[in-house]
C-alpha positions in Angstrom: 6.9 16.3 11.5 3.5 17.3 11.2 2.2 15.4 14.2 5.2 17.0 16.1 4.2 20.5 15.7 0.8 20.3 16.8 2.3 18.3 20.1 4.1 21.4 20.3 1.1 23.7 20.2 -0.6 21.8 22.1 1.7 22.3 25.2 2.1 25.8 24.3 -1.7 26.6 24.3 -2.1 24.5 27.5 0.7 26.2 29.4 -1.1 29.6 28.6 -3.8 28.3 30.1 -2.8 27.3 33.1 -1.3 30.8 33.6 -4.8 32.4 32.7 -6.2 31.8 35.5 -7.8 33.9 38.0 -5.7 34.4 41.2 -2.2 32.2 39.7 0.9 33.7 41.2 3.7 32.0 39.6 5.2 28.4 40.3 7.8 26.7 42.2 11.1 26.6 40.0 12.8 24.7 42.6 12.5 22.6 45.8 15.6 21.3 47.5 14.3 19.1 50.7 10.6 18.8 52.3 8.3 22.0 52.1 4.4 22.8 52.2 2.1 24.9 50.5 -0.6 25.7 52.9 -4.1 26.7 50.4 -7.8 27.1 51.9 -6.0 25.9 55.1 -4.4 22.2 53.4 -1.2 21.5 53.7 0.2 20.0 50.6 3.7 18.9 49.6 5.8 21.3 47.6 7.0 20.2 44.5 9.2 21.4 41.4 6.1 22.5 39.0 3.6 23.5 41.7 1.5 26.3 41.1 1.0 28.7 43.2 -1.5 31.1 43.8 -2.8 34.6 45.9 -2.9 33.6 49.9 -1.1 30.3 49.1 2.1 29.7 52.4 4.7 28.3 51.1 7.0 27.1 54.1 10.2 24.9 54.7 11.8 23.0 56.9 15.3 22.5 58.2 17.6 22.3 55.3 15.3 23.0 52.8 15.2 25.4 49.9 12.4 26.4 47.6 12.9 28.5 44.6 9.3 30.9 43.1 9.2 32.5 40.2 6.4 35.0 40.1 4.7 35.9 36.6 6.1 38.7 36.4 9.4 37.4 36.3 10.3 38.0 40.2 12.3 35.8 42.2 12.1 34.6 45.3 14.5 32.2 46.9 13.1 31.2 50.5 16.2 29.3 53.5 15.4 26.8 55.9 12.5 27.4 58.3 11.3 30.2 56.3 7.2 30.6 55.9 5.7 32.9 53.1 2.9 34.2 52.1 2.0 35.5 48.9 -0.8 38.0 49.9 -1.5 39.3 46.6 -0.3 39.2 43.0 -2.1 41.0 39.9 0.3 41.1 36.8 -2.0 43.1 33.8 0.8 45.4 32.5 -1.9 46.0 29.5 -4.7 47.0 31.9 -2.6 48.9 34.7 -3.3 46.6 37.1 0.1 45.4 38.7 0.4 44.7 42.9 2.6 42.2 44.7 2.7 41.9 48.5 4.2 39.1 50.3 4.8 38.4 54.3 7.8 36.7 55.4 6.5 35.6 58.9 8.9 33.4 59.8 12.7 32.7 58.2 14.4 34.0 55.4 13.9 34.9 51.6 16.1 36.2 48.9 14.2 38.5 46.7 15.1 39.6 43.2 12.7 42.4 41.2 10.1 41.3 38.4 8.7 43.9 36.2 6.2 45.0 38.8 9.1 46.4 40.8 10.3 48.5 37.5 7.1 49.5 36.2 5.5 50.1 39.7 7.9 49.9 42.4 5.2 51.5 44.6 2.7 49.0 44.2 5.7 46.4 45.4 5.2 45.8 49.5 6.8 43.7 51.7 6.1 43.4 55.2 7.7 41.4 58.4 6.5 41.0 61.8 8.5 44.1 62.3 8.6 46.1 59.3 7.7 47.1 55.6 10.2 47.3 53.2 9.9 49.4 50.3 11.0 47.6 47.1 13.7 50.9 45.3 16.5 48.4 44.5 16.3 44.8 42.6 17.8 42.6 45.1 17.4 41.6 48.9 17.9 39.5 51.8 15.1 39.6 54.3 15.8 37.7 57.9 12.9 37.3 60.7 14.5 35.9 63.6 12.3 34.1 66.1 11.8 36.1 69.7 
């Protein structure tokens, strides 16, 4: 029993590091097909459990899904052909320091509010080729169509 518990801790105190770092965004809850994470210009496969951090792309191809979940407890559900990019995150209730802005360039994304969005919906911006949306609800759909 003994030797159980500290496995326990052990996986607790390493999963709170992980999430400690400098510039971590959240992680990919799900991943339904083939998709990428474009970092520093590399394309690497997505995968359930990836992390994901500030400037990362997270893209997908045809019939592909990938589910984020933020830090702050946003969701982000992006279709098929969709490309993201998490442009900046910063989730420090305890020092005021909260910011979330992601471009959808290409595709489309579901989008349900963390607690960046209720604590600071103004420091929540979305953009599009075409426009900026202005987070004042907790739920979205978001569509770029190709020209």
């Amino acid at each position: 029993m003994h030797l159980f518990m500290l496995l326990i801790l052990g996986i607790v105190l390493h999963t709170g590091t992980v999430y400690a770092e400098p510039g971590v965004a959240g992680f990919i809850k799900t991943a339904e097909g083939s998709g990428q994470i474009v970092r520093s210009g590399d394309a690497l496969p997505a995968r359930t459990g990836d992390i994901l951090y500030v400037e990362d792309i997270v893209m997908t191809s045809d019939q592909s899904t990938i589910g984020i979940m933020l830090e702050d407890d946003t969701v982000l559900s992006l279709g098929p052909n969709s490309r993201l990019e998490l442009s900046d995150f910063a989730f420090a209730p305890q020092e005021e320091k909260l910011s979330l802005a992601i471009r959808l360039l290409k595709g489309s994304f579901a989008y349900m509010s963390g607690v960046i969005a209720r604590l600071a919906p103004e420091k929540v911006h979305i953009e599009t080729p075409d426009a900026v949306i202005a987070v004042h609800g907790t739920r979205f759909l978001v569509k770029v169509v190709e020209q």
